[in-house]
Every structure is written in structure tokens, then in C-alpha cells.
Residue, then its C-alpha position, 0 to 999 in steps of 0.5 A: x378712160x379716167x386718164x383721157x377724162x383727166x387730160x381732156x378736163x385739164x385741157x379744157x381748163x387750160x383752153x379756158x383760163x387761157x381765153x378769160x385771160x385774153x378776154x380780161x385785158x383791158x385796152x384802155x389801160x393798155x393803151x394808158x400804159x404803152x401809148x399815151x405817151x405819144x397819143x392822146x385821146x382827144x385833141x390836141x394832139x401830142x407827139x402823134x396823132x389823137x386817138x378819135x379822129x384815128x378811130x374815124x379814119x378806121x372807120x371810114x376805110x374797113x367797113x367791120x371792126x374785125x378788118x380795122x383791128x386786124x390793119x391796126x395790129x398789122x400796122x402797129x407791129x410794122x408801121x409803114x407808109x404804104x399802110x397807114x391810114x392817115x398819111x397826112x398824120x405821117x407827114x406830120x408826125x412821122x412814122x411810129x415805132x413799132x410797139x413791142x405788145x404780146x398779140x393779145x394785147x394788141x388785139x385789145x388796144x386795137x379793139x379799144x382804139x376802134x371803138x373811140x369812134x364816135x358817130x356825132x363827131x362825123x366822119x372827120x376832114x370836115x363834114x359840112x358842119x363848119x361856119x366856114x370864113x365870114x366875110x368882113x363885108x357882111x358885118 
């Protein structure tokens, strides 16, 4: 009975260790570290798409944090055409490499990257609130 105590204690203790390990990753500098690179956060870009008009795509196709992280580790581990979410970044700035992260880390890149949204910038590709073109003859 102490031997199945012990083993249990140590299997929970392992179980845990192993989930505040996964909860201690910290997307931002997991993304300052892998992705930066290419990406910035705010525009303008650099060699790929900024970040938060991203995050406003995602947020404009999954309804739920869970189904954009789920598609923003899917397409990180093979990005493709037929799955992004911006094709007019793709056409612009080509298709990424796929980033060799553990899944845990992209599970948290992921999440940071969803969470960049923000709700006062709008949704992107023009929300109505531009000036639009004056007119030179209404000077």
C-alpha cells in the first residue's frame, strides 16, 4: 500500500511539475526569441506580417481563442496556402518556414499572438473610420 501511495505522490508530482512547466512559458519572449525576426509587433512590417493586424484576422475567422490557437499552431508547424489567414500577407511576403517549436511552446506563442488583439484598432481592412480622398476642389 505505501509502494502505490508513493508512486501515485510521485506521478502527481511529476503531472504537476510538468503542467507549471508548460503554464511558465512566456509567449512574448518566446516570440522575441524565435519570431521577431521576421515580425514585428506593430506596423510597419518587417520581412513578414506585423503581429496585430494578424491577431484581427484571427479574430475575425474563429469565433474562440482555442479554435485560432489550435489553427495558429497548425499552420505554424506547416504553413500553406490553402490555410492562412491573410492570403494577401502571402502574397506579399510569401509563405513562412515552418518553426521548429516543442508544442508547448507554440501552444504559448500562439496564445500571446491571439491575445495582441485589440478591440479599438477594429477589425482591419478598413473599418470605416478613414477620411477617405479629399477632394481638391472643396479646398
Amino acid at each position: 500500500m505505501k509502494r502505490l501511495l508513493l508512486m501515485i505522490g510521485i506521478g502527481l508530482l511529476f503531472n504537476s511539475s510538468a503542467t507549471a512547466a508548460t503554464n511558465a512559458l512566456d509567449g512574448s519572449a518566446i516570440f522575441a526569441k524565435n519570431c521577431s525576426v521576421c515580425h514585428s509587433v506593430n506596423p510597419p512590417p518587417k520581412l513578414a506580417p506585423p503581429i496585430i493586424p494578424l491577431a484581427s484576422r484571427y479574430h475575425i475567422q474563429f469565433k474562440t481563442k482555442e479554435e485560432g490557437v489550435k489553427h495558429i499552431i497548425a499552420f505554424v508547424k506547416s504553413p500553406d496556402k490553402k490555410n492562412a489567414v491573410d492570403t494577401q500577407a502571402v502574397a506579399r511576403f510569401g509563405l513562412m518556414a515552418p518553426i521548429p517549436l516543442s508544442d508547448p511552446e507554440l501552444k504559448a506563442v500562439a496564445g500571446w499572438v491571439w491575445d495582441q488583439y485589440n478591440p479599438a484598432m477594429g477589425r482591419g481592412y478598413g473599418g470605416g473610420q478613414g477620411q477617405g480622398r479629399m477632394n481638391p476642389l472643396s479646398r
